[in-house]
Z-matrix of the N, CA and C atoms (Angstrom, degrees):
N
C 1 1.443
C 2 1.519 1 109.32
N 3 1.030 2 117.23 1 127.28
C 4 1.987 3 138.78 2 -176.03
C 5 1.623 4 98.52 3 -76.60
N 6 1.081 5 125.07 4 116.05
C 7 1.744 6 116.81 5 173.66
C 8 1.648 7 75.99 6 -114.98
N 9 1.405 8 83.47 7 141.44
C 10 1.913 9 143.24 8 174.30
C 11 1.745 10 107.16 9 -62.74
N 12 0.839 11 139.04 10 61.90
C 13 1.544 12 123.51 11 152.16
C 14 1.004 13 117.87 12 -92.13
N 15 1.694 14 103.89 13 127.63
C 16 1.657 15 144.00 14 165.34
C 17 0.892 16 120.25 15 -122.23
N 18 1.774 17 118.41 16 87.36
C 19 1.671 18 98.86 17 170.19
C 20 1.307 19 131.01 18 -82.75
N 21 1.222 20 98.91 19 -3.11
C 22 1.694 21 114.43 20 164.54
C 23 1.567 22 106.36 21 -60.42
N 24 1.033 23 119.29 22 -47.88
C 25 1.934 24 120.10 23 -169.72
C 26 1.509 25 96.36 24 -74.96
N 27 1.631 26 112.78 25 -35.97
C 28 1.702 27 93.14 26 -177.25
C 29 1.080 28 101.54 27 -68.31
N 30 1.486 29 129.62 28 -51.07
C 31 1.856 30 112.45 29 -161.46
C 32 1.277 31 96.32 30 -75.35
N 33 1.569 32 151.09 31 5.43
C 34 1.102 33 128.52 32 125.87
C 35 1.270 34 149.25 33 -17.37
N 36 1.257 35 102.39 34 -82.19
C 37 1.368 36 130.96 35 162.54
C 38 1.486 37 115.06 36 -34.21
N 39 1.433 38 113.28 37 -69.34
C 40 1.110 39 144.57 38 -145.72
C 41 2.068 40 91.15 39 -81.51
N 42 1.135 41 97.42 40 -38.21
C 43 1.706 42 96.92 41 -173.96
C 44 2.012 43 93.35 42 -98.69
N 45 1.201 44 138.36 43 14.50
C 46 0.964 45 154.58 44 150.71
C 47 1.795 46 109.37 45 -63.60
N 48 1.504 47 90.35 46 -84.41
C 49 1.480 48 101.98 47 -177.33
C 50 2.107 49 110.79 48 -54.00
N 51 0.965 50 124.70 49 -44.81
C 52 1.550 51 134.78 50 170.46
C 53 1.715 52 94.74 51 -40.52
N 54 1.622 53 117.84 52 -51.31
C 55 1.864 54 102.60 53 -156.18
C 56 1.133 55 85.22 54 -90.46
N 57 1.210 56 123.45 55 -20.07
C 58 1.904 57 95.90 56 -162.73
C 59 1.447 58 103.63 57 -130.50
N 60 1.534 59 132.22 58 40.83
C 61 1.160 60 151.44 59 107.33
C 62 2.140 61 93.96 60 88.33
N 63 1.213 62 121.10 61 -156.93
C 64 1.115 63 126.97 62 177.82
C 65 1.560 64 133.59 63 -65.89
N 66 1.280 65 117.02 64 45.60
C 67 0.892 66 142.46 65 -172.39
C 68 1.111 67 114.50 66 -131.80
N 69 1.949 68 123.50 67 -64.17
C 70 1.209 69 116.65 68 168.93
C 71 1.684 70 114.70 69 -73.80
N 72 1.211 71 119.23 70 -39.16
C 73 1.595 72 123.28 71 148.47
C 74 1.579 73 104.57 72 4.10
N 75 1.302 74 96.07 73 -89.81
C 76 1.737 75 116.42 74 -171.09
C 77 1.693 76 114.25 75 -41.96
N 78 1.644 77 100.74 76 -39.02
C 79 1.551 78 102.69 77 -159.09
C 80 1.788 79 85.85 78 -86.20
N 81 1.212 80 135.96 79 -3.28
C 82 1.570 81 115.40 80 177.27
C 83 1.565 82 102.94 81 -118.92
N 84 0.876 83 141.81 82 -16.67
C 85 1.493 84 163.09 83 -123.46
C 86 1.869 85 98.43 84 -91.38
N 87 1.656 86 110.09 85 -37.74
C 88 1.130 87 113.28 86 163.16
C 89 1.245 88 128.70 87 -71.94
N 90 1.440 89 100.79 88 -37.38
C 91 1.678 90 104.20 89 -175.24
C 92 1.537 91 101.88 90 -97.57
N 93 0.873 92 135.69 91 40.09
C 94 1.867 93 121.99 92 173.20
C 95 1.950 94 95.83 93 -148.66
N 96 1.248 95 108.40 94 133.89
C 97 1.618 96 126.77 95 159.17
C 98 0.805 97 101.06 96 -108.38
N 99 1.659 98 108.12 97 173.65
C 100 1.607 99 116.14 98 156.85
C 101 1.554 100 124.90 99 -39.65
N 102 1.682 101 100.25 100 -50.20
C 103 1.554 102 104.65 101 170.66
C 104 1.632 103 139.99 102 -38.17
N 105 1.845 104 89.04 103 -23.44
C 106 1.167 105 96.01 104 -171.98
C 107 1.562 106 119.49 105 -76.35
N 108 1.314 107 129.37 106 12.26
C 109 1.708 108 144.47 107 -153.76
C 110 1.388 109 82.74 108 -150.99
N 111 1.030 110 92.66 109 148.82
C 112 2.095 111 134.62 110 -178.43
C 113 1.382 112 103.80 111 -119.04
N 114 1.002 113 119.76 112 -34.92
C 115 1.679 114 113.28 113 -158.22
C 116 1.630 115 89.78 114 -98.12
N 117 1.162 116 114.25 115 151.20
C 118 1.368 117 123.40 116 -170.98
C 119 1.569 118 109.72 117 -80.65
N 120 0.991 119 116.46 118 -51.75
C 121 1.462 120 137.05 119 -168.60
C 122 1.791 121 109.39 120 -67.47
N 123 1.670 122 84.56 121 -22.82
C 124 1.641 123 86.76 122 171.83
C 125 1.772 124 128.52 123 -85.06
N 126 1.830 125 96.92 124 -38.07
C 127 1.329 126 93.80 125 164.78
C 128 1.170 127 115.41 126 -102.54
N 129 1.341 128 141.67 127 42.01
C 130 1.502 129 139.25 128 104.99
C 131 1.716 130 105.73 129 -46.59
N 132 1.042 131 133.68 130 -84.26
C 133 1.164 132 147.54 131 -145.88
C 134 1.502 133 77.98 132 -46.91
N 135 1.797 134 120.71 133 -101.37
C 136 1.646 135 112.72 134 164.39
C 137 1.166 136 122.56 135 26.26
N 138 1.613 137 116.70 136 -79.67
C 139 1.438 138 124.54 137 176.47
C 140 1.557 139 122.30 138 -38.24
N 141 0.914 140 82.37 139 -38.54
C 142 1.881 141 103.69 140 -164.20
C 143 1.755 142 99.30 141 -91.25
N 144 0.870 143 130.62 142 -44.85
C 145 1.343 144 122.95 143 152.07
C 146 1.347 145 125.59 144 -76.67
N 147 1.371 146 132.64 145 20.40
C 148 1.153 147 141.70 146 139.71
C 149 1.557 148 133.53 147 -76.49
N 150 2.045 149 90.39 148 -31.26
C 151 1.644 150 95.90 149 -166.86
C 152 1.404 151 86.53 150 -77.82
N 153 1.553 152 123.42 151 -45.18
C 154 1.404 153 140.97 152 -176.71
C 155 1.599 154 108.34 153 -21.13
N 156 1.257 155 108.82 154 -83.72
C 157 1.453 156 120.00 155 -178.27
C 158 1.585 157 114.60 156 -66.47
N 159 1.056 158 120.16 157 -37.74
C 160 1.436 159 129.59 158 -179.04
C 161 1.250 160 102.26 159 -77.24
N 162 1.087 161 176.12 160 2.02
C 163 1.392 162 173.67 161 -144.40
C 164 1.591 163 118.02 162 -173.61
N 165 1.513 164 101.96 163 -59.64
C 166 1.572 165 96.32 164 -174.17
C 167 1.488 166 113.34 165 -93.60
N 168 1.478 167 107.63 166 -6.14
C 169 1.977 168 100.25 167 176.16
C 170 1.147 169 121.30 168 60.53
N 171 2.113 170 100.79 169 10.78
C 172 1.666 171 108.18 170 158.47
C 173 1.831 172 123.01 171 -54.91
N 174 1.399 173 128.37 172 133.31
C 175 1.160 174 145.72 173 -175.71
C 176 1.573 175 99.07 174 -65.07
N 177 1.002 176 130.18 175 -49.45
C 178 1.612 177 140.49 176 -112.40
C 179 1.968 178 97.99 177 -162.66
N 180 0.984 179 113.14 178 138.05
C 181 0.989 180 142.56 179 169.89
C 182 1.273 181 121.92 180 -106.21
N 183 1.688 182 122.49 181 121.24
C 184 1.668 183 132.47 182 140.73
C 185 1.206 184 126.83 183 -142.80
N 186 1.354 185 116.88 184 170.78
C 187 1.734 186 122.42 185 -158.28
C 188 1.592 187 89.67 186 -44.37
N 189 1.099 188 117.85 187 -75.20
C 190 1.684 189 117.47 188 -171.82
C 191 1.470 190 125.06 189 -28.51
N 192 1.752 191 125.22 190 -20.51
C 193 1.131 192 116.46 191 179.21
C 194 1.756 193 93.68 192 -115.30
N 195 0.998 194 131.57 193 21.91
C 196 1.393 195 127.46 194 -174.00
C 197 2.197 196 83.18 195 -115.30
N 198 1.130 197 101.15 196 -51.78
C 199 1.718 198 97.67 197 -174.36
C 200 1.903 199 102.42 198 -58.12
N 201 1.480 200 104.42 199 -30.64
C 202 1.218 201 92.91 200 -179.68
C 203 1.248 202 127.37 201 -77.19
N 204 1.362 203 120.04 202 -46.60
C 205 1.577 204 124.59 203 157.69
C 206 1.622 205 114.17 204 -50.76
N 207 1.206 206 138.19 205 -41.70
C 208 1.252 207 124.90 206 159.61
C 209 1.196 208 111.66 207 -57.73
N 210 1.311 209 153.40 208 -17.35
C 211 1.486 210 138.53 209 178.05
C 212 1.515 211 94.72 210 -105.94
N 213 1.251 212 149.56 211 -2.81
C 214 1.488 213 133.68 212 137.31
C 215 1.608 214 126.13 213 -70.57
N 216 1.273 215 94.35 214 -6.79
C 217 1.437 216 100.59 215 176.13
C 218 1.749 217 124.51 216 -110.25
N 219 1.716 218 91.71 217 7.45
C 220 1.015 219 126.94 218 165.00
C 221 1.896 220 94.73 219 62.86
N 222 0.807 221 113.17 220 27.76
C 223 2.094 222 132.39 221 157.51
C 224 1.239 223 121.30 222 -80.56
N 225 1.138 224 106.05 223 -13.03
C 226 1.832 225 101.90 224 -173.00
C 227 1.791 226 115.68 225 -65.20
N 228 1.703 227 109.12 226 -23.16
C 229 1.199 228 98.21 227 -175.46
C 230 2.071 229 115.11 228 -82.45
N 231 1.322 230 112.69 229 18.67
C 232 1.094 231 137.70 230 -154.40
C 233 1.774 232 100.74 231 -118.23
């Protein structure tokens, strides 16, 4: 089996869900895990927009709540 790396489609995605906040979140949120990213830095980021929407029922995304969920997820030094 051939696995797919694009890190172009993750920082897609990933800078997708950041501008247009809990909405596009929702519409990928089923289909993407951690697994779904190769690049490290990306599923950190992921993570952190997981705790984001999943926990705090923030709309909207910025650096300040992405640094914050990475330092509850104890990622920030990353």
């Amino acid at each position: 089996m051939n696995i797919l790396i694009d890190p172009s489609a993750e920082r897609a995605v990933l800078s997708i869900v950041c501008r247009f906040g809990e909405t596009s979140y929702l519409e990928v949120a089923d289909l993407l895990t951690e697994q779904s990213f190769v690049i490290d830095s990306n599923v950190i980021l992921w993570k952190c927009l997981q705790k984001i929407f999943s926990n705090e029922k923030v709309r909207s995304i910025d650096v300040a709540s992405i640094h914050s969920a990475a330092k509850e997820l104890n990622l920030d030094h990353i």
